[in-house]
N, C-alpha and C positions, 0 to 999 in steps of 0.2 A: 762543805768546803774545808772546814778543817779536817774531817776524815781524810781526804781528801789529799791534804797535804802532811796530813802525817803517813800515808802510807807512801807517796813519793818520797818521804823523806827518808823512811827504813828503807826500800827501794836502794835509793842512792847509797845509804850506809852497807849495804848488802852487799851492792856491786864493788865498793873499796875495798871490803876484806876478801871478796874472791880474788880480788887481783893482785893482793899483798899475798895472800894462799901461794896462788901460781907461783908468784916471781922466788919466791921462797922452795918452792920442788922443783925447781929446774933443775940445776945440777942431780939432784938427788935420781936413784932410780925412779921410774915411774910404777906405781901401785895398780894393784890388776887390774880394774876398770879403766885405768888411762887408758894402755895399749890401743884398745877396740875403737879410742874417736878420732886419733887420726884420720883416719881411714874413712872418710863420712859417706861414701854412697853406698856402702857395704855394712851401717846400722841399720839393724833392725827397729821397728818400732814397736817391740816388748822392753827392748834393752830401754827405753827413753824413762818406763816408767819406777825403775832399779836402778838408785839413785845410792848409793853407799855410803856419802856423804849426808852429815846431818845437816839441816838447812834452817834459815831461821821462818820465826813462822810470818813474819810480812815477806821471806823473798819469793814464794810459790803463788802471789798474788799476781806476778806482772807475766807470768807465762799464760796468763788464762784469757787475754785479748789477742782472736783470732787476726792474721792477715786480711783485708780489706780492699776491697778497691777502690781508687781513686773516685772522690765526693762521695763518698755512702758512707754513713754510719755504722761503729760497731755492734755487732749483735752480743747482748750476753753471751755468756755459755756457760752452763750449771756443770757445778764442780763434780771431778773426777772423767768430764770426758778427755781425750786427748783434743789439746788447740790446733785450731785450722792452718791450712798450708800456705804458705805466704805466695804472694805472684813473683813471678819472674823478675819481677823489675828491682831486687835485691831490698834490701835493707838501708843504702842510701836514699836520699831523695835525688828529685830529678836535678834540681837545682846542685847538687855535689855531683850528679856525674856528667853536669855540661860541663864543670868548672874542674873537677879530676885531674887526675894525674894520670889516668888509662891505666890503671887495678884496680881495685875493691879491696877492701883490705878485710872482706867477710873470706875475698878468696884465699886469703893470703894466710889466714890465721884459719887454721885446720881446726885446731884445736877449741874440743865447746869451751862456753864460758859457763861456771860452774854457780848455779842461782836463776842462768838467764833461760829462754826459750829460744834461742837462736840456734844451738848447737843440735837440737831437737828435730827442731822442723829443718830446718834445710835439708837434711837428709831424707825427709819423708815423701819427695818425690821425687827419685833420680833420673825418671825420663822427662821432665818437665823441658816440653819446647818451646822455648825464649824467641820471642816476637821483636823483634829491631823495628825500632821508632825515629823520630826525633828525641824525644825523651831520654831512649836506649840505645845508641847506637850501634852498630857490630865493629866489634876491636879488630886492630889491624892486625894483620898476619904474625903470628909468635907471642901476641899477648896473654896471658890468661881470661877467660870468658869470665865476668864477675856474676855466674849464676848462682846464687845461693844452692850453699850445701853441696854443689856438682862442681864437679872438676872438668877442666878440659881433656878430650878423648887423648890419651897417650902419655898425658901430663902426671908425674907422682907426686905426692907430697912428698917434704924435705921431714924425714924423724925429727931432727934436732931442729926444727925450727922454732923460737921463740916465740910463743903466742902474743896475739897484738895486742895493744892495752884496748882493756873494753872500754864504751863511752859512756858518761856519766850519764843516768837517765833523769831527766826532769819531769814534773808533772805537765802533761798535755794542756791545752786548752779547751781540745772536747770533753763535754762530760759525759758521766756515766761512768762508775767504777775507778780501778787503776788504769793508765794508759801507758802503755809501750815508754821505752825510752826514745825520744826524738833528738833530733836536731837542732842546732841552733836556728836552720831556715826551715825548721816546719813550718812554721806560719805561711811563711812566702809561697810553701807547696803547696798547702790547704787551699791559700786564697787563689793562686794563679791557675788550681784544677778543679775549683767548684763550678764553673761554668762550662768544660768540658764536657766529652763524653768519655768513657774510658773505653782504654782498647782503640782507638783510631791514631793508625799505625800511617807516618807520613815514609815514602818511600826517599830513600837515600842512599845514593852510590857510596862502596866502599871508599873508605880514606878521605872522602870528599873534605872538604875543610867545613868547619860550624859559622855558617854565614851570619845566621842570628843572634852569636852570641853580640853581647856589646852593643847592639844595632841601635841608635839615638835616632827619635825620630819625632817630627813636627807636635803632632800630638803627646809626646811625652813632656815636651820643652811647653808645652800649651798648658800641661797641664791634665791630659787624659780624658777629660769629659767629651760626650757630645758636645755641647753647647760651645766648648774652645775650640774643637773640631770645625764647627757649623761659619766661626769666625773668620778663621783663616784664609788667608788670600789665596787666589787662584791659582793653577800652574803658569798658566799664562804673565800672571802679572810678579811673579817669582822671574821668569824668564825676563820681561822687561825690566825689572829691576838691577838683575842680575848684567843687562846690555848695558843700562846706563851708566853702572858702574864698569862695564868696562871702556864704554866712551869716556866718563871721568879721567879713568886712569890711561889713556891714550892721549887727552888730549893736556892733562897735565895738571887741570882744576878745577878743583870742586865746587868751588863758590859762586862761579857764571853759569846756572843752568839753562841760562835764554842767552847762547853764546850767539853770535849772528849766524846765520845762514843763508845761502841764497835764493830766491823763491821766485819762480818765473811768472809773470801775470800777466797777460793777452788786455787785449782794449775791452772788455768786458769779461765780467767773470759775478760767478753767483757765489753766495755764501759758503753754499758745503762745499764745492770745488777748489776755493782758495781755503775752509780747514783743510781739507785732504792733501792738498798740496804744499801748507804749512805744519801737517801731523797736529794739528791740536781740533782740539774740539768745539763742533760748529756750534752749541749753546755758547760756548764761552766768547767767541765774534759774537754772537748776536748783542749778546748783555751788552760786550763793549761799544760797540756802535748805539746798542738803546743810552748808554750813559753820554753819549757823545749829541745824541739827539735825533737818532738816525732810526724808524723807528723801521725794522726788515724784518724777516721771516729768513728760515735756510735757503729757498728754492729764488730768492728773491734774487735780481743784479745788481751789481754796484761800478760807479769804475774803476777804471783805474789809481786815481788820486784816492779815494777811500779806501781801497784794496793793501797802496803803498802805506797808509796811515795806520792802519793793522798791522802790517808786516811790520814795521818800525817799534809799533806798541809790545810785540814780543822779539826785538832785538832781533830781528832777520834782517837781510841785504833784497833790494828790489832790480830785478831784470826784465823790463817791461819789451813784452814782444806782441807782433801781431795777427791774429787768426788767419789775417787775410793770406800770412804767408803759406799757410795748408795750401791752399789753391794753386802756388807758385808752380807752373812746370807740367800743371794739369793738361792743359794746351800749349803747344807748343807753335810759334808762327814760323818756325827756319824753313827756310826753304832749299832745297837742294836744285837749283839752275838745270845743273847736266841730267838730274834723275826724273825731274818732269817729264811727262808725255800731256799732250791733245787728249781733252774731256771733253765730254758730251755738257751741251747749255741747261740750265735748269731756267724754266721758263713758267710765271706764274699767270694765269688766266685770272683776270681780275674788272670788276663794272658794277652795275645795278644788278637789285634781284631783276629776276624775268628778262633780260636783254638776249640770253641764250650763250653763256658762255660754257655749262657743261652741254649743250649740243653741239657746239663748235667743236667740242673737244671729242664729245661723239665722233663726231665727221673725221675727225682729223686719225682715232683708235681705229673708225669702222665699228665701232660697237654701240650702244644704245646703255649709259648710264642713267641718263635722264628718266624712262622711264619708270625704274626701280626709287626716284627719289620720290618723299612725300609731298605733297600738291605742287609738284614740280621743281621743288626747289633743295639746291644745295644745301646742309648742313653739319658738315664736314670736311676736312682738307683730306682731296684725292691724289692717290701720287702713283704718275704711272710713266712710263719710259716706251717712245712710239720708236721705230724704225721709218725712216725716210726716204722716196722709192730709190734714192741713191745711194742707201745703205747706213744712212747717217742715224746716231741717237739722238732723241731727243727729248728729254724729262723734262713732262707739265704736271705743274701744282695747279690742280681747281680748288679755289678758293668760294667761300659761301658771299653773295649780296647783301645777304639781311644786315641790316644796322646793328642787330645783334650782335652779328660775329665779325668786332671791328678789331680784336687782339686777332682773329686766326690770321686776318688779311694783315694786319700789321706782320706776321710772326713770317707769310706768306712771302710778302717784300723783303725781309730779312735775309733770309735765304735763300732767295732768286738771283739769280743774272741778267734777266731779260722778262720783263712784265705788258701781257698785253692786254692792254684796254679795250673791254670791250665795250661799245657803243653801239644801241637799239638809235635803226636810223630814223624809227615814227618816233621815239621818244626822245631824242635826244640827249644833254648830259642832263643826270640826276643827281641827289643828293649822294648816294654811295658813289658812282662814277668821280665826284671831287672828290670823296675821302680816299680813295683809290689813288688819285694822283700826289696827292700828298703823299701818302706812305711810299710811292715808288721815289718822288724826290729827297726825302726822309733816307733811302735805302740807298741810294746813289744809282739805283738801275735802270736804265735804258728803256725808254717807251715807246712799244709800237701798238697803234691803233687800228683796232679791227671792227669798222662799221659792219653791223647786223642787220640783218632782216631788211637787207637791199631788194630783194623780192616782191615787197607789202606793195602796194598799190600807193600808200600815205606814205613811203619812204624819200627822207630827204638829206642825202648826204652832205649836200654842201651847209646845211643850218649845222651838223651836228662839228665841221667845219670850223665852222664860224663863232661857236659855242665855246671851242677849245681855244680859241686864241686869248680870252680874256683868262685863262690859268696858263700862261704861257706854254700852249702846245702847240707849238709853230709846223704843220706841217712841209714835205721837199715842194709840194709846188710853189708853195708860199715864201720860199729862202728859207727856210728850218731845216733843222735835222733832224726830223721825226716823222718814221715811215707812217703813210696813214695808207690802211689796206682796204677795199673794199669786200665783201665775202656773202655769201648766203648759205649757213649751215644747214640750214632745211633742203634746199635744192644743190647744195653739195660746190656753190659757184664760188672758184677762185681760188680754193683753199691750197691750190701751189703758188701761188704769188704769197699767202702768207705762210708758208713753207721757206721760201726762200729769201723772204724778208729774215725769217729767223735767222737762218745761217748765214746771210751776210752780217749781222748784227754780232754773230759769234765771233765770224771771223774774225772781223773787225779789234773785238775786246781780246782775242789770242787766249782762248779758256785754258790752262791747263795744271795737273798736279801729279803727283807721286805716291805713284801706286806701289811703292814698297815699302812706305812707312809707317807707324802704328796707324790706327783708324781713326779719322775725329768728323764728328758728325753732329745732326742736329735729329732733334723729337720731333717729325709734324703732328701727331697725335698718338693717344694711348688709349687703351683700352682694357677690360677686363672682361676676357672669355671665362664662358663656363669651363668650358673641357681642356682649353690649354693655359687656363690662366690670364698674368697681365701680359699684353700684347702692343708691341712698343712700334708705329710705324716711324722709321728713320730714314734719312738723306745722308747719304755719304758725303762729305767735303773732301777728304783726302786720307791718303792710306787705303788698305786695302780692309775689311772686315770677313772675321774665319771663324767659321763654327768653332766652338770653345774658348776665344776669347772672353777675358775675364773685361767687361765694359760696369763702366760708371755713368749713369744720367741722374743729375738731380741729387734726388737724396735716395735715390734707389740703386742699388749693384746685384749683379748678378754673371754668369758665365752662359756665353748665347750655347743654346742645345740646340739652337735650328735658327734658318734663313730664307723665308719665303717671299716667292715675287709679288706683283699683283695680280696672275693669275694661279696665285696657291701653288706653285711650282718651287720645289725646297734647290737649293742653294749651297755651295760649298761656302762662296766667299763673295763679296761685292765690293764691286771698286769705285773710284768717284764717282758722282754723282751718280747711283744707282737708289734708288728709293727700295726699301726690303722693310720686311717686316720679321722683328726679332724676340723667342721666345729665351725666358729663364730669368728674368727680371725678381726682383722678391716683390716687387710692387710698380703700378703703372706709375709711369712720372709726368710730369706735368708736360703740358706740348709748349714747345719753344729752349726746352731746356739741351744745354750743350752735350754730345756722347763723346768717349773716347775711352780707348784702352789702357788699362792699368796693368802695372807691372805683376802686381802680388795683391793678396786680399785683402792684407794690413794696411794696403794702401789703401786700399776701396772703402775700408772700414774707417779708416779717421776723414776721407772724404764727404762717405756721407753721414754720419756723424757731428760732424763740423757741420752740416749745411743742414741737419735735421734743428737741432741747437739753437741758429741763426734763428731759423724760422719760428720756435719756439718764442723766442725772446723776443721775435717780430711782434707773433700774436700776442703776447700779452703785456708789451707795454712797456718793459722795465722794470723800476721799483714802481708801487705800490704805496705811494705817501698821500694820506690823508690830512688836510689842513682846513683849517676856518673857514677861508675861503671858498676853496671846491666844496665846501658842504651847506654855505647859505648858496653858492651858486646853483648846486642843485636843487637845493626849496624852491629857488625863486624860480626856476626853468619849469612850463610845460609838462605834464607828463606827456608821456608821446607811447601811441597805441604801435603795438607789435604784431605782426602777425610772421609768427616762426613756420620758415617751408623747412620738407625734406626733400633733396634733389634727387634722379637719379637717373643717369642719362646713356645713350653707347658708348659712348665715347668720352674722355674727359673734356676734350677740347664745348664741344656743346652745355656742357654742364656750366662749364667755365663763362661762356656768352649766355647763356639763361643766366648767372647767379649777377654776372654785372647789369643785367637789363632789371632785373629787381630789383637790385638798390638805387637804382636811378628814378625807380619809380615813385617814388614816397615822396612827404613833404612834410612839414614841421611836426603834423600832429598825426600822419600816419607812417608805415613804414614799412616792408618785411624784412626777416631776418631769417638767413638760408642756417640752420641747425646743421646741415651735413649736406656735402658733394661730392658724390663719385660715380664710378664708372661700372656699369655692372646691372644684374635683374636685382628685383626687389627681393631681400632676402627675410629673413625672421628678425634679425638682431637690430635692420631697420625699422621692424614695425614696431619693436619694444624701445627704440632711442625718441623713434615720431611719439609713442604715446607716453612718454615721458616729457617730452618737450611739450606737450600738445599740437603738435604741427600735423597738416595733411603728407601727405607723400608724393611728390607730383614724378611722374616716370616717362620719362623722353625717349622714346624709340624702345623701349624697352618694358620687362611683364614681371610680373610677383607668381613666385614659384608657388604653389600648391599648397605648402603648409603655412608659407607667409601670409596667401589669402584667408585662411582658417585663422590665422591667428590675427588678422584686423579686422577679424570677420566680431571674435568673441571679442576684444578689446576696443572697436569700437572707432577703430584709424580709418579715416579716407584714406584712397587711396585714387587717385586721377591720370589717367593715362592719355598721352598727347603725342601726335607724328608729327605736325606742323608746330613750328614756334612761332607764329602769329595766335593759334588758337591757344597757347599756353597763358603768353602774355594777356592778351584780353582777358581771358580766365581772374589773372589775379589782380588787373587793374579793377577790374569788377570787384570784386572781393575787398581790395583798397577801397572803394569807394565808397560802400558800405558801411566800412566802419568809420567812418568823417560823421562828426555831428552835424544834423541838419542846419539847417540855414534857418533861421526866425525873423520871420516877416511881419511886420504889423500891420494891419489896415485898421484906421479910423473910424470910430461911429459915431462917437459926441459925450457931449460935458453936460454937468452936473453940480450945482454948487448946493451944500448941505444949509438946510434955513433951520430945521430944531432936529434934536435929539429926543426918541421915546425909550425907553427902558422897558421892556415888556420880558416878565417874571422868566417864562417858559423860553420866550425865543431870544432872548439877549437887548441889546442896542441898535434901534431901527432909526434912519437915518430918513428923515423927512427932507426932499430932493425938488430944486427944480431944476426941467430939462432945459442948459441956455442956447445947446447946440445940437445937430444934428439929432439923435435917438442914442439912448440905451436900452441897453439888451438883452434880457433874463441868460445866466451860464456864459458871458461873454468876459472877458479880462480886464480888469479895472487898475486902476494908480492913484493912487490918492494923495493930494499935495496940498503940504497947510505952510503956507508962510513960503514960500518959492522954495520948500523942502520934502522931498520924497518922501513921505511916510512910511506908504504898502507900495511896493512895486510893479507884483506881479498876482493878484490878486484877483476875485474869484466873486463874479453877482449873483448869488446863489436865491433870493428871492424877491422877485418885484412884483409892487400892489401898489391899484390904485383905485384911491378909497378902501373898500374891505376885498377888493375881486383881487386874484394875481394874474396878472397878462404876460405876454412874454418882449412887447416892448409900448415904449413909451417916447412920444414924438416930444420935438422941442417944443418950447414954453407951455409945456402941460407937470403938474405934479406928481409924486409918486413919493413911495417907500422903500427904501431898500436895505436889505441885509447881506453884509458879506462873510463869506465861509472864511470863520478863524480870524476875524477882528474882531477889536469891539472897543478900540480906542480913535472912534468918531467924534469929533465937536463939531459944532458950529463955525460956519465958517470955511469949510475944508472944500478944494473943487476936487470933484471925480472926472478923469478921465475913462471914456469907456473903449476898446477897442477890441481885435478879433486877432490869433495870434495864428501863420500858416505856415508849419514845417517846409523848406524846400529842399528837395536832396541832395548833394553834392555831388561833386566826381572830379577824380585828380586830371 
């Protein structure tokens, strides 16, 4: 080290007296060797080592460290060779030619410097081609190139120009040997190029301006490292930062950051929808409500007043509005007087199962649906539109009998005009036949009555007559006003008297609507086809319906792509009361639900949205609060046996009448619970929901596809397929039945009071007995009572002897022995009850 810095030091001594030299021969002539270094691309490199001047002997040390490339070490070099050729990138550092003045002042000063190595080498490669970097940029047009040693093509040195003062050279901080004379920002070089690579040349347009220079940035103001890096906030949250401050300075102060604001809140609303609609964060509602005492989850409801008490806790304004008004305008009732026209009646077929009300309707088509039904009977709402031989329309809903399907016929009478009852004249009125009349008076619709099977031999019209008067159905001959028809659909008798029963009844009511205004309709049932999807059969009420219409039912929208009759016959458009069947639904909807046309999708979209929502918050209750109460209520309640089905039916409407006949089926301690219902064949994703529930799969009018079978095949799911809904139901009444504990019977056999106690080593405590009643019974169930107190209840005579023999019974007033399984706390004193216990089976 001190070598070291004494040869820096002569160095520097070295370089002040050459430059006191110079400045001292300027004026003077120049001496022979001057002339020739002007001129540096035209030095030879014999002349370098003819030196005419004497030199001292530390300054021939600092020419003997070759040029180097950026991070590499310098190599020795053993004396007397000539020193290596410098790079292109001159004799500055980079850091002096970002910050420059656009020269070099190696180009500027021709002239060597006499001690140094600089005046040497630069001339020793005059074709040396200079690579433009970032580092290096290319000078602008007219500047001198700051190539060491080279001059620019065309450019002459000035004779008289004044050589530039050399610069002091300091001792390097690399070691090994003397080092070059540097910079004040060598350091800076060294460290900001030891991680590069050299020679990677970034491309830059002439003149371009140095974007980099100066550039302040996050990481420097951090501090540089990874780890302050790693810290730093996001862009994102830079950008909100940066908004709040300029809401700040908008709104004028900084100190109210929970300034009020206004926040709309509907009659129900859940946790995350009121943060999202107040911008803050749904943990942070939750906490405040837990501290409040309110104990909720995100997905959870709250109402209104809870909602308003939030909003107020962070300085907002409350605007309380209500969901119901989405719906507002959905239907519309106006009516336009002048733009009505006369509509065909919609007329609903309605009585007992088996009375023949889709034969009647047979008769009425000419066609034969009845036979196509399973064991004869309706299960389904049919909707078909007849012509009347006077040209008139006339659309009949056949409605299903079974006690089952008491919503379709409800849904039936809803959307009818004109409902006819029908009545088996051997059987009279039945229990569906009143619930039929009920739903028509419930609907405000008009009754006419069409006795059946006038034909039969046991037929007796005037009883089923006389039947209806006690539910006030006053027939005309009786002073009433309510047609009563008599008919025989089998033998085809009469059925234009109930023909024109109808149309006078239409008349009468003056049917009519407006067939130019949007479409608004009703669902009688849904379904989901294989091939064409869900499949929507709908009743027009009014407007006209056009392929492409954008329609809403439910919580399902879609745009109709097709309009078929009931006989598969496709459709431009249907006007009131036309019964169609309509493809493009995104899913089947429930039957009963209202249709109508929407203006745009957006509309369709918050529609059913809204009513998906509803239903959600239906299913599951609300909040979710757990208290003391509801939780000893539950200890103390029953557990109650479950038996989970999987539905799966043609239609939804069916599905819908199975899943209500099940729940009605159960009673305290049994139950089923339908896991899923819909419309459609049995697929794979049913079999893996059934065997996760563990439920059977029961399939109504409907079959399990090929792979679905393979796959309840290996996993081990029933699967039960059913055409009639009488065989369904009995099916799982059965199956309820089953699982009810039996019934425990006792029958008596006689008593027993204990006279001593033996203690015997091997068999335990044997009870010396006499019989005072009836017999006991060897394996029979015993109770044993000491002091008017239960002991053993339900207990177990596992051995009787008398004397040394064991018998298997023992009449009154004779003596025995006896042992019971798993007692052995007998005294003296105690009576035995013997008795016989007989399982009986139940059923709901």
């Amino acid at each position: 080290a001190a070598a070291e810095a004494a040869a820096a030091k002569a160095a520097a001594e070295a370089a002040r007296v050459e430059a006191a030299k110079l400045s001292a021969a300027a004026p003077a002539p120049a001496p022979a060797p001057t002339p020739a270094k002007p001129v540096a691309p035209k030095v030879e490199a014999p002349k370098v080592e003819a030196k005419p001047e004497p030199a001292k002997p530390a300054a021939p040390a600092a020419p003997k460290r070759p040029a180097v490339n950026f991070g590499q070490r310098a190599p020795k070099i053993p004396t007397g060779r000539a020193p290596l050729e410098r790079p292109a990138f001159g004799g500055r550092s980079a850091r002096e030619q970002a910050m420059g003045d656009g020269e070099r002042p190696q180009a500027r000063e021709q002239a060597p410097r006499e001690g140094g190595r600089e005046g040497a080498e630069r001339p020793a490669r005059p074709a040396q081609t200079v690579r433009y970097s970032a580092l290096n940029p290319r000078p602008a047009p007219g500047a001198r190139t700051g190539a060491p040693g080279a001059s620019r093509p065309g450019a002459r040195p000035a004779p008289n120009q004044p050589p530039a003062q050399p610069e002091v050279a300091r001792p390097s901080r690399a070691g090994g040997g003397f080092a070059r004379p540097a910079t004040g920002r060598e350091d800076d070089r060294e460290k900001r190029f030891a991680d590069n690579a050299p020679g990677k040349a970034v491309s830059r347009t002439r003149g371009e301006p140095k974007r980099r220079e100066g550039r302040l940035t996050i990481q420097a103001v951090a501090g540089g490292d990874e780890d302050a890096a790693e810290r730093m906030r996001s862009l994102a949250s830079v950008r909100r930062a940066r908004e709040r401050e300029k809401e700040k300075r908008k709104g004028g102060s900084t100190d109210t950051p929970n300034r009020p604001r206004e926040v709309v809140i509907p009659d129900v609303i859940t946790v995350g929808d009121l943060a999202n609609r107040m911008a803050v964060r749904g943990v942070d509602i939750v906490k405040f409500l837990m501290k409040q005492g309110l104990m909720v989850k995100i997905n959870d409801v709250i109402d209104t007043d809870t909602a308003e008490l939030v909003a107020d806790e962070y300085g907002m304004t409350v605007r309380r509005v209500s969901d119901s008004d989405i719906e507002t305008g959905f239907l519309s009732d106006a009516v336009d007087a002048e733009a009505t026209t006369p509509r065909a009646p919609v007329v609903a077929i309605m009585g007992h199962v088996d009375h023949g009300k889709t034969s009647l309707l047979d008769a009425l088509r000419t066609t034969d649906v009845a036979a196509g039904e399973a064991g004869g009977i309706t299960q389904h709402i049919g909707a078909y539109q007849v012509k009347t031989p006077n040209g008139e329309a006339v659309t009949f809903l056949d409605t299903p009998g079974h006690a089952a399907f008491s919503a379709m016929r409800t849904r039936g009478a809803n959307v009818t005009d004109i409902v006819i009852l029908v009545v088996a004249a051997d059987d009279g009125v039945m229990p569906q036949t009143i619930e039929s009349i009920s739903h028509a008076k419930a609907a405000g619709a008009p009754i006419i009555v069409a006795v059946n099977k006038i034909d039969k031999p046991e037929a007796d019209p005037q009883k089923v007559v006389n039947e209806l008067l006690q539910y006030e159905i006053i027939g005309e001959a009786l002073g009433g006003d309510t047609q009563i028809v008599e008919v025989s659909a089998k033998s085809r008798t009469n059925l234009d008297g109930l023909i024109e029963a109808i149309l006078l009844q239409a008349e009468v009511m003056d049917l009519k609507a407006d067939p130019e205004r949007t479409a608004e309709g009703v669902v009688i049932e849904a379904k989901l086809d294989k091939g064409r999807g869900p499949v929507a059969t709908v009743l027009v009420k009014r407007g006209t319906l056009r392929k492409g219409d954008l329609v809403v039912a439910g919580s399902s929208f879609g745009r109709v792509r097709a309009l078929l009759n009931e006989r598969g016959e496709q459709l431009t458009e249907a006007g009131p009361s036309v019964p169609v069947e309509i493809l493009g639904l995104d899913e089947a909807p429930s039957p009963g639900e209202p249709l109508a046309v929407v203006e745009s999708e957006a509309r369709a979209r918050e529609l059913t949205e809204y009513r998906a929502r509803v239903k959600r918050e239906k299913a599951t209750g609300g909040i979710n609060q757990v208290s003391l109460v509801d939780m000893m209520a539950k200890l103390g309640s029953k557990k109650i046996s479950e038996l989970p089905v999987l539905i799966k039916s043609d239609v939804q409407g069916s599905g819908e009448a199975i899943q209500g006949s099940l729940e009605q089926m159960g009673n305290d301690e049994v139950r089923a619970r339908v896991v899923h219902s819909g419309a459609g064949g049995i697929t794979e994703s049913d079999v893996q929901l059934a065997k996760s529930a563990g439920a059977p799969i029961l399939g109504f009018n409907v079959r399990a596809s090929k792979q679905a079978k393979d796959l309840a095949e290996r996993e081990g799911v029933e699967i039960r397929y059913y055409a009639i809904i009488y065989d369904l139901l009995d099916d799982m009444k059965g199956v309820l039945s089953g699982m009810l504990a039996p019934l425990q019977r006792e029958t008596f056999l006689g008593n027993a009071q204990v006279l001593q106690v033996f203690d015997i080593s091997k068999t335990g405590k044997i009870a010396g007995c006499r019989v005072s009643e009836g017999v006991v019974r060897k394996g029979a169930k015993v109770r044993i009572i000491r002091e008017d107190v239960v002991v053993l209840e339900l207990g177990t005579l596992a051995t009787l002897k008398r004397f040394k023999d064991e018998v298997n019974e023992v009449p009154s007033g004779q003596e025995c022995g006896m042992h019971f399984q798993g007692f052995q706390d007998i005294k003296v004193g105690d009576y035995i009850e013997c008795f016989t216990v007989e399982e009986v089976k139940r059923s709901l």
